[in-house]
N, C-alpha and C positions, 0 to 999 in steps of 0.2 A: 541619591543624586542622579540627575537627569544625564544623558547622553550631550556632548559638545558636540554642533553642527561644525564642521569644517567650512573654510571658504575657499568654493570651487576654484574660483583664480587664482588660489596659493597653491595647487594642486601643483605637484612635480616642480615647483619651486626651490630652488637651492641657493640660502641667503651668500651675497658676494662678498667676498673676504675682504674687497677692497671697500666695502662703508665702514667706515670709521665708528660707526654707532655700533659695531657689534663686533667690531675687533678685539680680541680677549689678548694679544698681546702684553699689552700695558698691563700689561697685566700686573697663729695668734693672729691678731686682728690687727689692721693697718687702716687706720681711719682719717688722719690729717698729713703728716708728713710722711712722703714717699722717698723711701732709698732710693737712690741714683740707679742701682741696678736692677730693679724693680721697674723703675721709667723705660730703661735703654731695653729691656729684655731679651731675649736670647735668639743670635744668627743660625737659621738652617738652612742650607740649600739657596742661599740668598733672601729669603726670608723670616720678617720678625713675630716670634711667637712670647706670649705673657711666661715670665720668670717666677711668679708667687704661684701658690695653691700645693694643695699636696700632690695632686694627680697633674697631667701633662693635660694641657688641652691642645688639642688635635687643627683647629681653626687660627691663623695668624693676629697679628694686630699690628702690622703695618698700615701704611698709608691708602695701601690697594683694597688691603679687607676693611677698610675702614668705609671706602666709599662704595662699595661692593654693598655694606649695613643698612647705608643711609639710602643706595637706591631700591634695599628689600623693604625698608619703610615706604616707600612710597608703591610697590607693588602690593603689598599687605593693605595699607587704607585705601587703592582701586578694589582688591579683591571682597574687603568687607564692607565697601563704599560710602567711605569715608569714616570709619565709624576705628577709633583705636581697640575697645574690647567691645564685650555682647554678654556681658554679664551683668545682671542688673542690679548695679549697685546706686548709693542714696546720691542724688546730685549735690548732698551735701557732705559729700568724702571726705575726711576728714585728713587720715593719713595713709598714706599710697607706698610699694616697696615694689622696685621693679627689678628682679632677678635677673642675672645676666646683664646689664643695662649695654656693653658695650659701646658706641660711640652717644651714647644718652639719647638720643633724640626723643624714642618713646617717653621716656621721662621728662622729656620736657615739653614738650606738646600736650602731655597729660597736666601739666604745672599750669601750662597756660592755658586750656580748657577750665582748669579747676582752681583759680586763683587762690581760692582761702584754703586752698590742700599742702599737707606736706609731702613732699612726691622725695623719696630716697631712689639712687639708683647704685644696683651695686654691681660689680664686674671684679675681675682678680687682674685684668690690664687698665692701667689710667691713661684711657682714651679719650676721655671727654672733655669739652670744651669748656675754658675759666670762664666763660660770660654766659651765665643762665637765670632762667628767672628765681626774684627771689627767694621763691618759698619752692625751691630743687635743689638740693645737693647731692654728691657723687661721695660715695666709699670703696676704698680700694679693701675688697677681702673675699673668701672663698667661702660662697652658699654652701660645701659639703662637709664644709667646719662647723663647731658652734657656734652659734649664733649671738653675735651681744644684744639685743635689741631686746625690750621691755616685752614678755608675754602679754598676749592680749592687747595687745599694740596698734595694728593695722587693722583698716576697714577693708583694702584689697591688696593684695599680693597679684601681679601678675611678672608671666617671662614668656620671650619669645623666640623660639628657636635655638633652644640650647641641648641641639644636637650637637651628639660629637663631644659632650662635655659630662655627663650627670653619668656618675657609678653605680647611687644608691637614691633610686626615685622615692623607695618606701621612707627612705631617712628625711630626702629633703622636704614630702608631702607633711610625713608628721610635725615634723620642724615648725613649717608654715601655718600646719593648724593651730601648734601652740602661740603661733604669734597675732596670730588673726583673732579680733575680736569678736564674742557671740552674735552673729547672725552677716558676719562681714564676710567675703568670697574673695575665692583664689578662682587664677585664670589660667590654664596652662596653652600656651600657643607652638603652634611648631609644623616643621613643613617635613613628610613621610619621606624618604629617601628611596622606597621602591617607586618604579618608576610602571605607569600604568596605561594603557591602550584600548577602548572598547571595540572598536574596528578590525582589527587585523591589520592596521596598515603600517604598524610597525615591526620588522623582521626580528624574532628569537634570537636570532644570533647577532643582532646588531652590535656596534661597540658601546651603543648610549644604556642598550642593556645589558652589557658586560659590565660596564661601569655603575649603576646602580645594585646590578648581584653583587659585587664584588665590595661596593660601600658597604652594602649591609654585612656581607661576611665577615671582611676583616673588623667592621668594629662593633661586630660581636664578639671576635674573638678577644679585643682590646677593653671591652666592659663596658660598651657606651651603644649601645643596639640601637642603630638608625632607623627601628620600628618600631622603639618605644612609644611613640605615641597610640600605639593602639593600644595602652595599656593603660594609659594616662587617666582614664573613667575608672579603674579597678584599682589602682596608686590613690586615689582621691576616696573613694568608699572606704579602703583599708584604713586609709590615716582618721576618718569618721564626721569626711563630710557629707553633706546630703543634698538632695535638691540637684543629682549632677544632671549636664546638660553637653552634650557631643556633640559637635555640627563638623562636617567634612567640606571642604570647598575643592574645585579641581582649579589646577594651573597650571594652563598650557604648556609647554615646555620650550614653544616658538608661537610667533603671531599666526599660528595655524587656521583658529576661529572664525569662525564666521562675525558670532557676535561682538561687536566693537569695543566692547568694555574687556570680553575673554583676549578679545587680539591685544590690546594695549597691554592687558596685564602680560600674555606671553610675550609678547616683547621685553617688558621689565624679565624675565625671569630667561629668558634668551641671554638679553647682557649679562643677567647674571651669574649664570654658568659661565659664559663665554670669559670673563673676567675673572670668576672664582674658582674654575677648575682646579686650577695647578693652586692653590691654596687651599683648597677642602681637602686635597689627595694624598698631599707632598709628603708631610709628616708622619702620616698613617701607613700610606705605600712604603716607605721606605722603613717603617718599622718591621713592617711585613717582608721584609729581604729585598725588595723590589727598588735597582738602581734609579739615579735620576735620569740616565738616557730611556730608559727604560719604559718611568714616566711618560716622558717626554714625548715616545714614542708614538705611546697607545691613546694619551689626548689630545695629538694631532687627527685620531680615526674619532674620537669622542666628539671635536667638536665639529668634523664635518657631518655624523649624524646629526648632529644637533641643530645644522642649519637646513638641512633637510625637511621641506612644509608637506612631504605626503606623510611624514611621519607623524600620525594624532596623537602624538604621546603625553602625559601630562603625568605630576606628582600632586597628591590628599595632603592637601592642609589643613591638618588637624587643629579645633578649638574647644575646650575642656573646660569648663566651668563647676564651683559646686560653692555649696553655704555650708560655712560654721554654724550648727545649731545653736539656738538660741536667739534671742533678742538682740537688735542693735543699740550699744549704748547710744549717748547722746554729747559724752564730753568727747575732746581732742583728746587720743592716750598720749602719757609719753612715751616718746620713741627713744 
C-alpha cells in the first residue's frame, strides 16, 4: 500500500466539538421464535449488549451501535468503491450466509444485487429489520456453536468485522469450509484495531494510541485479539482453502486526505469513532477493573486526538478471500 498524501489545509486543524456531524455524545439454535429475553438483552453501564451465545461479546446492540453498523456500511462500499466483497464468486450465486449479519444490511444489499440468491444472515442479537427482500432471511444463533445448516451448502460465506467477538478462528474457518460448496469461497472482512502513521505526525504517546495498544492488549487478554486479522490468510490455508487472496486498504482515521474519496471515507470513520467509542471500550474496560468514570475520563483525551487533522493516523482493513477446492456445482444446495 501506497503512502496517503495529507491535505495541506487540514494541516493543524482541530475538528469543533460544536458540529453536530461529529459529536460522539449521542452517543442450541434459535431460528424463528425469539424469547423475550433474548429480544430485551442485557443492561450495562446504560448500555444494550446481546444475551445468547456462549461467550460475552464485547460490542453493544442498542440503538447507537446500530447506527454506528449502518454508517460502517457505508464507509466499507466508499473504501472498496462500491463494491460489497472482491471475491470472485459466480453471478449466478446461488446461496449466500453472512456471519455476524448484525443490523443486516450487507445481507440485504447482497439479496438485492443477487435476486435469484438465497442470502441468510446470522448474528446472536435480533437486530434486524421485519421488512427485507424476499429471498433474505435473518437467524438468531452463535457462529462459535454448531452449525445446523446442510454441509456443502453455500456458494459464499462472507463477515464483516467481527472483532471483538470470534475465540476460535481455526474452528469457525473449518466450520465454514465444511459448509461451503466445491469451488464456492469465503470472505473474511475486518478493520485492524492497531492504529498506524507513516509520517511521524502522530505522537507515541498520544491518547488515540494509548487507546488502540490498550484495545489490542486487553482483548487479547479476553480471547478475541484485535490483530486477528493478520492471521486470517493462515486460519483459511489451515481449514484447506486455496487460491487465498489478502488486500489491505488504509482508513484515515479523520478527513486528514488529501484525496477526496480517502477524506470522505475519514470522515465516515471520524463519526465513527466519535459515536462508537464509549461502546467498543465500555464492556472490555471495565472487565479489565477499569471504572466508568475512569472510562469516561480517558475518552474525553481520545476523542480530542482524534479530531486532531495533523494527526495522519489511519487503521488496515483487512480483506481475506479463498476457494473451496473443487468444482462449482450447478444446483441450489439446500440450506
Amino acid at each position: 500500500m501506497s503512502g496517503i498524501e495529507p491535505d495541506a489545509e487540514a494541516q493543524n486543524t482541530i475538528i469543533d466539538d460544536r458540529d453536530s456531524a461529529f459529536d460522539g455524545s449521542s452517543a442450541n439454535s434459535v431460528t424463528e421464535t425469539l424469547d423475550s429475553i433474548i429480544a430485551r438483552g442485557v443492561i450495562e453501564n446504560g448500555r444494550t449488549y446481546a444475551s445468547y451465545g456462549k461467550q460475552e461479546y464485547c460490542m453493544p446492540m442498542d440503538e447507537e451501535e446500530l447506527d454506528r453498523i449502518d454508517l460502517s456500511h457505508a464507509k466499507y462500499l466508499l473504501l472498496l468503491e462500491g463494491k460489497l466483497f472482491l471475491a470472485p464468486i459466480s453471478d449466478h450465486v446461488q446461496n449466500v450466509l453472512d456471519l455476524g449479519t448484525g443490523t443486516g444490511i450487507w445481507a440485504i444489499d447482497m439479496a438485492d444485487k443477487y435476486p435469484s440468491a438465497g442470502v441468510v444472515g446470522v448474528d446472536i442479537a435480533p437486530t434486524q429489520p421485519h421488512w427485507v427482500p424476499p429471498n433474505c432471511l435473518f437467524e438468531i444463533d452463535d457462529v462459535e456453536m454448531d452449525w445446523t445448516f446442510k454441509q456443502s451448502s453455500f456458494d459464499f460465506i462472507h463477515s464483516r468485522d467481527l472483532m471483538f467477538s470470534i475465540r476460535d478462528w481455526p474452528r469457525l474457518t473449518k466450520q465454514a469450509f465444511d459448509h461451503i460448496k466445491p469451488g464456492g469461497y469465503i470472505e473474511l472482512q475486518c478493520i485492524h484495531t492497531g492504529l498506524r502513521c507513516d509520517d511521524g505526525s502522530s505522537p507515541p504517546d498520544s491518547a488515540l494510541q494509548k487507546f488502540a495498544d490498550l484495545g489490542i492488549e486487553f482483548s487479547a487478554t479476553l480471547g478475541i485479539p484485535g490483530n486477528d486479522p493478520e492471521r486470517y490468510a493462515g486460519f483459511l490455508e489451515s481449514a484447506g482453502f486455496v487460491d487465498i487472496v489478502e488486500q489491505r486498504f488504509k482508513v484515515p482515521s479523520s478527513p486528514w486526505a488529501k484525496d477526496k474519496r480517502l477524506k470522505l471515507v475519514g470522515a465516515y470513520e471520524l463519526q465513527n469513532l466519535l459515536f462508537g467509542l464509549r461502546g467498543m471500550v465500555l464492556r472490555m474496560f471495565s472487565r479489565m477493573g477499569w471504572t466508568t468514570e475512569e472510562i469516561e475520563v480517558f475518552l474525553v483525551e481520545v476523542r480530542k486526538a482524534l479530531k486532531n487533522m495533523s494527526y495522519h493516523t489511519y487503521y488496515e482493513f483487512f480483506v481475506v478471500y479463498g476457494r473451496k477446492p473443487g468444482e462449482t456445482g450447478s444446483g441450489a444446495g439446500e440450506v
